[in-house]
N, C-alpha and C positions, 0 to 999 in steps of 0.2 A: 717120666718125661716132663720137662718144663720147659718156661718161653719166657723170655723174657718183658717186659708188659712194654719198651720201647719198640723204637724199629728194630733194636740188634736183635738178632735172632740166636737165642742158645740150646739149642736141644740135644740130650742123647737118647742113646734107646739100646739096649741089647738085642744082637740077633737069635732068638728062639731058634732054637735046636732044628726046627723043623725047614726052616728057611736056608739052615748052614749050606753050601755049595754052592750057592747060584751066585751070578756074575754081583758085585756092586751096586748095582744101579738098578736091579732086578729088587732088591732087597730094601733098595733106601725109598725106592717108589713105594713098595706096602707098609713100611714103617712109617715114615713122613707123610702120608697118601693127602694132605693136605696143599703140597707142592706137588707142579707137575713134574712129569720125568725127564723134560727138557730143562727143569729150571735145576732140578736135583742133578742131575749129567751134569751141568756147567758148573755147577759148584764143587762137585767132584773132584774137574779138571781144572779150579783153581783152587784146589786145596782147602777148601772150606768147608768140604766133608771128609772126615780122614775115620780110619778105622783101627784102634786102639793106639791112637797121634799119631797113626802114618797116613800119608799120600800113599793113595792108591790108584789106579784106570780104572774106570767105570765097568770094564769087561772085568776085573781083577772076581776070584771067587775070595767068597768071604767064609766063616765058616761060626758054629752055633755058637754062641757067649762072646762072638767078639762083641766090643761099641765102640757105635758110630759115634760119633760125635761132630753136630754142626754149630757152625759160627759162620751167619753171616750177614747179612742187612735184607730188611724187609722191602721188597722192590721199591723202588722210590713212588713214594708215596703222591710226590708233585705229577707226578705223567698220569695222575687220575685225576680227571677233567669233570668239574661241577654241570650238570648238566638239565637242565630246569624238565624234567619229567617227572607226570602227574604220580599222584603217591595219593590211595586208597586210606586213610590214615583213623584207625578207630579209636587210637588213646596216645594224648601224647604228655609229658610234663617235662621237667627238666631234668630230668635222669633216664628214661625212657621212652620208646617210642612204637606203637603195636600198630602195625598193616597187616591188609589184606592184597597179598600178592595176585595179581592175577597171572591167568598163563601167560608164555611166550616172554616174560622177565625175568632174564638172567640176574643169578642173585651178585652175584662179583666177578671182574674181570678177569677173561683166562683167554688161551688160543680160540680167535677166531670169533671172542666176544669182547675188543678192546673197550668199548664203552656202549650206553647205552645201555645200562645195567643198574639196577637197584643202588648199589654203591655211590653210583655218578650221579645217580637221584637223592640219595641222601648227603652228598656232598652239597649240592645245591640248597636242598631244605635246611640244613643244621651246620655250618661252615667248619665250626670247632672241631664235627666229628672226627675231619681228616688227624689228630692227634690223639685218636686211639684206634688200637691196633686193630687192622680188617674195615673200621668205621663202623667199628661198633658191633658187626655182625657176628653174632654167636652161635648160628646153626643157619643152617640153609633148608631153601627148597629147592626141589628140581628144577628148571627154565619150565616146564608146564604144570608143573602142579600150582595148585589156587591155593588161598588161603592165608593162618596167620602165622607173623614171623613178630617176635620182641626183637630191638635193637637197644645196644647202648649208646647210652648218647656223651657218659663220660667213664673215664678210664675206673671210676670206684663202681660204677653199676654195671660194668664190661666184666671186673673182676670176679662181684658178686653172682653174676647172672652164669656166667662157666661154672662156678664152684656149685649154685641150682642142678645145674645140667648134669654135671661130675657126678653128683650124689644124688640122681636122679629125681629130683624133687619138683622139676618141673612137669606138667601134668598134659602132653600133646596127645591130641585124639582125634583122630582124622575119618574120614568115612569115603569109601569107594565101591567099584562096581565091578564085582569079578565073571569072571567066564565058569563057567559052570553052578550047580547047583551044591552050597554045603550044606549038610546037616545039624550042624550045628558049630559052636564058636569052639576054641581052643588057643593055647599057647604054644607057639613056636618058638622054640630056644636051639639056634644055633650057626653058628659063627658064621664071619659076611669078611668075603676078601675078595683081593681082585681077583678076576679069570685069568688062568695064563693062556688060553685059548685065542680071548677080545678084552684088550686092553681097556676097550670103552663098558666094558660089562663085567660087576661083581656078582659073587656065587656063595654060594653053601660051600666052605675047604675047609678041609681039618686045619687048624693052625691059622684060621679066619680072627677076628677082633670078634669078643660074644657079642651077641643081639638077640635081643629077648622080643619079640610082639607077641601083644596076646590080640584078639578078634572075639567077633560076636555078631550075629547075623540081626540084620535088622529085617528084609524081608526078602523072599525066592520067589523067583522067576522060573519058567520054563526051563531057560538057560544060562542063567546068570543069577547073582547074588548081590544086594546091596548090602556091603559088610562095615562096621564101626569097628575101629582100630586103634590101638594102646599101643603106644611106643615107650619100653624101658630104657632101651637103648636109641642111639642116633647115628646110626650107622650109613654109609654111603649107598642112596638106592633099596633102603632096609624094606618097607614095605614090598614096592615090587617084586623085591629078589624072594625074599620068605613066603609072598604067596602065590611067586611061580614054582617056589618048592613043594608050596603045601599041593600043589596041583589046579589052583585057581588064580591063575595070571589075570592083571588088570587088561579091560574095556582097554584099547588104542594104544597101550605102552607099545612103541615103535621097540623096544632092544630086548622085550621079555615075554612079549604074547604069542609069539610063535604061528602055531597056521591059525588064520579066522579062520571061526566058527558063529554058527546061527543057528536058532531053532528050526527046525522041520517048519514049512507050509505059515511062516513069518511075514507081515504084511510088508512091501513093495520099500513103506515107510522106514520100517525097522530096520530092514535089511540095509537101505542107504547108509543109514543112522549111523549103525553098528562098525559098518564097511570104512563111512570114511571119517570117522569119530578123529578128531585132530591131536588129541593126545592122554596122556594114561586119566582113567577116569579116578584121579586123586584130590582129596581136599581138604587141607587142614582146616579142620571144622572147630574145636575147640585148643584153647589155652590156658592155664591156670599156671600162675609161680607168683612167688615171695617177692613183694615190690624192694629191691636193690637199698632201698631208701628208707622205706618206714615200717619195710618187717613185712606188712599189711598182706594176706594175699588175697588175689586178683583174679579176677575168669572173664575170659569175652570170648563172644560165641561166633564164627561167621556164618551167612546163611548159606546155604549150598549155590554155586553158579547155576546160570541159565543154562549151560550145556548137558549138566546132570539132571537138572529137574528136567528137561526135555527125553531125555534116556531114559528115568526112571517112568515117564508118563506114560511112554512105548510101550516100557518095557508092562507095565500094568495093562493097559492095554490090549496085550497080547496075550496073556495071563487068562482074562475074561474071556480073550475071542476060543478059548480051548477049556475051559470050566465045564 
């Protein structure tokens, strides 16, 4: 799969055997899953997604080895509005740039988050970035997860910084608060796609993109778990999803925590705490990659937000009141 490093957009992709029958548009959503399925439809239906250089309907069934192939323009780029919002900002130079995202900031514009997003923040901060492709943004976080994100700031450290990512050399370690009690750390290897259940929710399916995390427990609670977390891969949701698989769903993730749960005879506090915790208890806590520029590598560490060390205090707390 390639792209082209302009706004024109080049991509193909073979459809995997496993995906062969389903409608058009079924298919170019989990192939492309970087575009939405409205934006992927329309392009469809203007022929700028064809399937082995034919036009096809979006309903059209496709079937395994066909390729897709797109050609089309990357949304215009002008209708993303500079927008002077505060930026967290731990390293910056002329080739790159490391934040600390807090919750509640959406990293780029999509339905329903026209602006007012990380993007339109860094539009405003670095003007030039609008001339590389995304503005520079080469992985994402969730709208509530914290922590740190690398930006490129020009199209040679955009380049470099994917190719890090690709060959996984860049080094994201994040730390979270799971439901229940693990015994110990382990690695989970196994592939992350959409649901075809909830289109807003991906899952453990055969015929998934791989995703590898590994984990490690840092301390047990009664009821939960503050766990450190290695990401090989960067998959959509990868944490959440893999350790609602492994059986240990994150603290508040509204799409993968399923019924709350509390410890037995928990103080009045904790209970609140726990209840109305405002989003998945996730943080990208450390970063480490190859500076784009002078080879050089790099680590910056964030420190955990107020809302976890509030959770974790509890959760100790609780811990004592039952020793």
């Amino acid at each position: 799969m390639s792209e082209d490093s302009d706004q024109l957009i080049q991509l193909t992709a073979e459809v995997p055997s496993d995906l062969g029958g389903q409608r058009l548009d079924q298919v170019a959503a989990q192939l492309f899953d970087e575009y939405s399925r409205s934006r992927l439809t329309a392009w469809i239906k203007e022929g700028r997604l064809t399937v082995d250089d034919a036009v096809l309907r979006p309903k059209d069934v496709v079937h395994g080895g066909a390729m897709l192939s797109l050609q089309a323009e990357q949304e215009a780029q002008g209708e993303w509005v500079a927008q002077d919002i505060p930026l967290n900002i731990v390293y910056e130079d002329e080739h790159i740039l490391v934040i600390d995202k807090p919750a509640g900031l959406v990293v780029h514009p999509a339905a329903g988050h026209a602006d007012g997003t990380l993007l339109n923040a860094l539009l405003h901060h670095v003007p030039d970035i609008i001339n590389v492709p995304r503005a520079g943004i080469v992985h994402r976080l969730d709208k509530d997860t914290t922590g740190l994100m690398v930006v490129a700031k020009t199209l040679q450290a955009q380049t470099k910084l994917v190719d890090q990512l690709q060959k996984r050399s860049v080094s994201r370690i994040y730390e979270c608060i799971c439901i229940g009690v693990i015994t110990s750390g382990a690695t989970i290897d196994a592939p992350i796609g959409r649901s075809s259940a909830n289109r807003q929710r991906m899952a453990v399916i055969d015929g998934g993109k791989p995703a590898v995390t590994h984990y490690r427990v840092l301390e047990r609670f009664r009821s939960h778990t503050h766990v450190r977390v290695k990401l090989e891969t960067g998959r959509t949701h990868q944490i959440r999803v893999h350790m609602t698989h492994a059986g240990y769903p994150l603290v508040g993730d509204p799409l993968y925590a399923g019924r709350f749960r509390i410890p037995p005879a928990a103080s009045p506090t904790l209970v609140q705490t726990l209840k109305e915790f405002p989003r998945q208890a996730l943080h990208a806590r450390f970063l480490e990659l190859e500076h784009p520029a002078t080879g050089q590598r790099m680590k910056w560490t964030s420190p955990l937000p107020e809302d976890l060390v509030w959770l974790l205090s509890l959760l100790r707390q609780d811990n004592e009141s039952f020793v």
